[in-house]
N, C-alpha and C positions, 0 to 999 in steps of 0.2 A: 680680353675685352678688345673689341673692335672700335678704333675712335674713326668717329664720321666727320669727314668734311662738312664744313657749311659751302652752302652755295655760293659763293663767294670767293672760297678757296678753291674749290672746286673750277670754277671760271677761269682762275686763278693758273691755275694747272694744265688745264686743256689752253689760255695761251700762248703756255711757256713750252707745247708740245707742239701749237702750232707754227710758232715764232719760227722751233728747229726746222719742221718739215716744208716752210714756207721757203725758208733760209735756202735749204739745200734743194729745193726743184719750184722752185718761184709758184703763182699763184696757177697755171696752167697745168703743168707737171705737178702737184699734190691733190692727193686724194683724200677724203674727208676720212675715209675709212683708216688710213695711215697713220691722220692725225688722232681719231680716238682710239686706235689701237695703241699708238705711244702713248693717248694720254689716260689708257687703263681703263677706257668707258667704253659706253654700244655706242655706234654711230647715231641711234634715234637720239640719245641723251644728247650730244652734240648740235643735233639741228634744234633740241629743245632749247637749250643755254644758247645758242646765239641764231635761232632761225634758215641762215643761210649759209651758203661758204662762202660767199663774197662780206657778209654781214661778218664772219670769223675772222677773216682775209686781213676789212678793216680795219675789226680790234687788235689784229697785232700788227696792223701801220702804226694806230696810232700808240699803240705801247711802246715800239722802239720809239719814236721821236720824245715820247715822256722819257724817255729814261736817259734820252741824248739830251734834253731839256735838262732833269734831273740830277745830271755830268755838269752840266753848264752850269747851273745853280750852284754846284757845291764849290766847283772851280771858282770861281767867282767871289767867293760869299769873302766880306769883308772888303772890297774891292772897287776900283770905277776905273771909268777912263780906260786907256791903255794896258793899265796893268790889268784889268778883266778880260780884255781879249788876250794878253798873252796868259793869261793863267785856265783862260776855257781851249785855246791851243794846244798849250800844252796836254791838259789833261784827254783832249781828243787823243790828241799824236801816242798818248798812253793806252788809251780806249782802244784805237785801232787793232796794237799790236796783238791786244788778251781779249779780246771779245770776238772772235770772227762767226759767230750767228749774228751779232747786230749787224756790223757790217756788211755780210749776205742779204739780210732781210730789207737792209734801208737800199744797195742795190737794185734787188729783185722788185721792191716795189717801185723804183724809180722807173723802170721796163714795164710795169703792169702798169703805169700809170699813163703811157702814151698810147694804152686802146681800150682804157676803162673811163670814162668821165666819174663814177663815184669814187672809181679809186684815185684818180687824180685827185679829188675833191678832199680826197683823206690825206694824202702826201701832200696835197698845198696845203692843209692845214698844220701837219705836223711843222712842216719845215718851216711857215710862216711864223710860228709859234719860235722858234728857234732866231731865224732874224727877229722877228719883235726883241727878246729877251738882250739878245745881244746889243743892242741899238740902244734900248732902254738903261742896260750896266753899264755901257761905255761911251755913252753919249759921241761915238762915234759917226762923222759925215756917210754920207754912201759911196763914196768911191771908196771907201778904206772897209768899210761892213763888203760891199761885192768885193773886195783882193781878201779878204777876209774868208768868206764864204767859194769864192771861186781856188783858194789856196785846202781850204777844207774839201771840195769834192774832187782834187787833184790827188791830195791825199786817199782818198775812197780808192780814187783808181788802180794807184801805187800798190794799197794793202790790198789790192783784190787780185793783184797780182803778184803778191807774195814775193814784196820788197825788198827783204833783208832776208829770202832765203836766196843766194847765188845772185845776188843784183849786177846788173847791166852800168855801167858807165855813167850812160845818160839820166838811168834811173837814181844812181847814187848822186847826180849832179841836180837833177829835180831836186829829188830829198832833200837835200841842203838847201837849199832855196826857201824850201816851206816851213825850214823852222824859226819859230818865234824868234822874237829879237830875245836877248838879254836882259 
C-alpha cells in the first residue's frame, strides 16, 4: 500500500528540495525543473503548489529565517537579558558549523536580495523578525543588538568560507573575537 502525502507535506518536501537547490546555485542558477526533480514531482505540480519560482524562491527565504527564528526560540527559552543573546550565540556559532544548506540559502538570498525588491521584501522580513525576537528576549540597547548582529553576519562570512577547515591566522584571530562571553 501506497501512503499519500497531504498537501501539506507535500509542500513541505518540495521546500526542503528547494532550500538545497537554492543553497547550492542561488536563485539565478536553479532551475525549477531540478528542483521538482529532487523533489520526486512534474514540474507542472510545482508551479501548481507555489505558482511561481520566485513565489518557491520566497518560501524558502522565509523558512530558513523561521527555522533561524526557531534556533533563537529554543536557545533562549527560559532566559532574558544577556544571558539570551549569549545562549542564541551560542547556539548559532553551533548551527553554522552542522547546517551548511542553511547557511548557503540565508547567503544566496542576501545576493538575490540586492536586484529583486520582492525578495529583498522577503529577507527584510525574515531577518527583521530575528532582530525583533532578539531585542524583545534581551531587552538589549541597539549598539549591543547591531555588535550582536553584525558579529552574527561576520560569522556567516567565516563559515562560508570554511573556517576551521585549514584556517588562516587572521581568521583564527576573527573567530575568537566572536565568541560569546562566558
Amino acid at each position: 500500500m501506497v501512503t499519500r502525502l497531504s498537501a501539506a507535506e507535500r509542500k513541505d518536501d518540495v521546500l526542503e528540495a528547494a532550500m538545497i537547490e537554492f543553497a547550492d546555485r542561488g536563485y539565478e542558477g536553479t532551475s525549477t525543473e531540478d528542483i521538482a526533480r529532487r523533489a520526486g514531482i512534474s514540474q507542472p505540480y510545482l508551479f501548481r503548489l507555489f505558482g511561481t519560482k520566485k513565489e518557491l524562491y520566497k518560501a524558502t527565504v522565509g523558512r530558513c529565517f523561521r527555522e533561524t527564528l526557531e534556533m533563537f526560540q529554543r536557545a533562549a527559552e527560559g532566559t532574558r537579558g544577556e544571558d539570551a543573546l549569549q545562549a542564541i550565540g551560542h547556539a548559532y556559532i553551533s548551527e553554522l558549523g552542522t547546517n551548511r544548506t542553511s547557511l548557503r540559502q540565508q547567503m544566496q538570498a542576501y545576493a538575490a536580495a540586492s536586484d529583486d525588491p520582492e525578495i529583498r521584501a522577503a529577507v527584510r522580513a525574515g531577518y527583521g523578525d530575528l532582530v525583533a525576537y532578539a531585542q524583545r528576549v534581551s531587552g538589549a540597547d541597539w549598539p549591543t543588538l547591531s555588535h550582536f548582529f553584525a558579529t552574527g553576519m561576520l560569522l556567516n562570512v567565516l563559515a562560508s568560507m570554511h573556517v576551521n577547515d585549514e584556517p588562516e591566522q587572521w581568521m583564527t584571530d576573527l573567530l575568537a573575537g566572536c565568541a560569546p562571553d562566558k
